[in-house]
C-alpha positions, 0 to 999 in steps of 0.5 A: 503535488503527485502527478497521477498516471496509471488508473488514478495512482503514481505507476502501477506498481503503486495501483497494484499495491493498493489494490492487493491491499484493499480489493482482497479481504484478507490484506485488508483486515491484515492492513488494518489491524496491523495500523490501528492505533498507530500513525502510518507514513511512508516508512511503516507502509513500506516496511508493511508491504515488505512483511506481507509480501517478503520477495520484494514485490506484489502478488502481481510481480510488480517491485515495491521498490517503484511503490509511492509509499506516501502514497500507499500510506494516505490510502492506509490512512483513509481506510482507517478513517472510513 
């Protein structure tokens, strides 16, 4: 089991991520037509965000390299089930 530490996530970079991802509307509808049809994990979350933000960190300046990309991926996950 994950332990949860900053607002419900991982850390923050994992929050801000997530956040980026779901609360703009833009990475969102990007986030769910790049995965729809296809099965998310780890990997394909990370090599998402990586395309989406190329420097190697969130909008934010928060690094993906301290990301939960399993985490990232059940989220990914949920919103293509909602």
């Amino acid at each position: 089991m994950t332990t949860k530490t900053y607002n419900g996530w991982t850390n923050r970079a994992t929050w801000n991520a997530a956040l980026w991802l779901t609360n703009t509307e833009s990475f969102y509808h990007m986030m769910l037509d790049h995965f729809q049809g296809d099965e998310v994990n780890a990997n394909s979350a990370r090599e998402f965000c990586h395309l989406v933000w190329p420097d190697g960190e969130t909008p934010d300046g928060d690094e993906l390299s301290d990301v939960n990309w399993a985490e990232i991926a059940d989220m990914i996950t949920e919103s293509l089930e909602g």
